[in-house]
C-alpha positions in Angstrom: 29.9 -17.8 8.4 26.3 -18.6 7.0 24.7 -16.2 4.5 21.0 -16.5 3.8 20.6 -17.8 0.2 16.6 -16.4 0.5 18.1 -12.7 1.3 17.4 -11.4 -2.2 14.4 -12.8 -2.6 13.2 -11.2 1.0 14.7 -7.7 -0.3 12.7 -8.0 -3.4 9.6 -8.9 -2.1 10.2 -6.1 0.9 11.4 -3.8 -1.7 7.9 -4.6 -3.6 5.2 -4.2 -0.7 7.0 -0.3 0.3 6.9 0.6 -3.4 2.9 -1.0 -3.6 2.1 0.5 -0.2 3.7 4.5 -1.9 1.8 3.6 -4.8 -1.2 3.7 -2.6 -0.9 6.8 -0.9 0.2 8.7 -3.9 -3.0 7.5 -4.8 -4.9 8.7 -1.8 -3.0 11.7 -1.9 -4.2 12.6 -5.2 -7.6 12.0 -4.3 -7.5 13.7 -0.9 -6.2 16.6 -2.0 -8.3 18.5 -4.4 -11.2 17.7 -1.9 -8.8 19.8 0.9 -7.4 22.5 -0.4 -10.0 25.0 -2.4 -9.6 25.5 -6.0 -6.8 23.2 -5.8 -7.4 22.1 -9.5 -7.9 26.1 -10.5 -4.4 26.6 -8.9 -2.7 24.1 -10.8 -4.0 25.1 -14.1 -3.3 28.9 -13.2 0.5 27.7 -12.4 0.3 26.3 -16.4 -1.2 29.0 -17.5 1.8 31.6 -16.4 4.6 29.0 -17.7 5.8 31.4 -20.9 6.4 28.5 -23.2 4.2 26.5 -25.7 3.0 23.6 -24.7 5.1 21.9 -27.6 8.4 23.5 -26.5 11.7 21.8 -25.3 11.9 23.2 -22.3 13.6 21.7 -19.0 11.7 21.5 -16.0 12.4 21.0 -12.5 10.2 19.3 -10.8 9.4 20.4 -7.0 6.9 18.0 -7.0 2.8 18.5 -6.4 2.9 19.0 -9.9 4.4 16.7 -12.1 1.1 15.2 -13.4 0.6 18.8 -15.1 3.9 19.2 -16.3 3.9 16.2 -18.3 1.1 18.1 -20.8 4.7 19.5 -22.6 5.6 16.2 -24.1 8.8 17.4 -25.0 9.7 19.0 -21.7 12.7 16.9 -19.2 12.3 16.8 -15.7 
């Protein structure tokens, strides 16, 4: 039986162009977004607003994602 001595290098490169092509519509995503949905950016804020903790609390957080990027502003929060 032959195995392909190049496989892991194919996976990695494969593995690298999903994860830059993700990258890339997280990106659009982002950008698309706000521009969709009205007061997108108002809602988000709104949602940190009613979180009853300090923004320097250890709190644990779990992420349902759509908002991650806001949660990280509690530095000492885990996700």
């Amino acid at each position: 039986m032959k195995f392909d001595t190049n496989l892991d290098a194919k996976l990695d490169r494969n593995l690298r162009q999903v994860h830059a092509h993700f990258e890339q519509r997280a990106f659009d995503y982002d950008d698309l977004i706000p521009r969709l949905i009205p007061r997108y950016r108002e809602q988000h804020d709104l949602i940190l607003q009613l979180i009853p903790f300090e923004s320097n609390a250890n709190i644990k957080v779990i992420d349902l994602g759509g908002i991650y990027s806001k949660v990280r502003q509690f530095p000492t929060s885990s996700t």
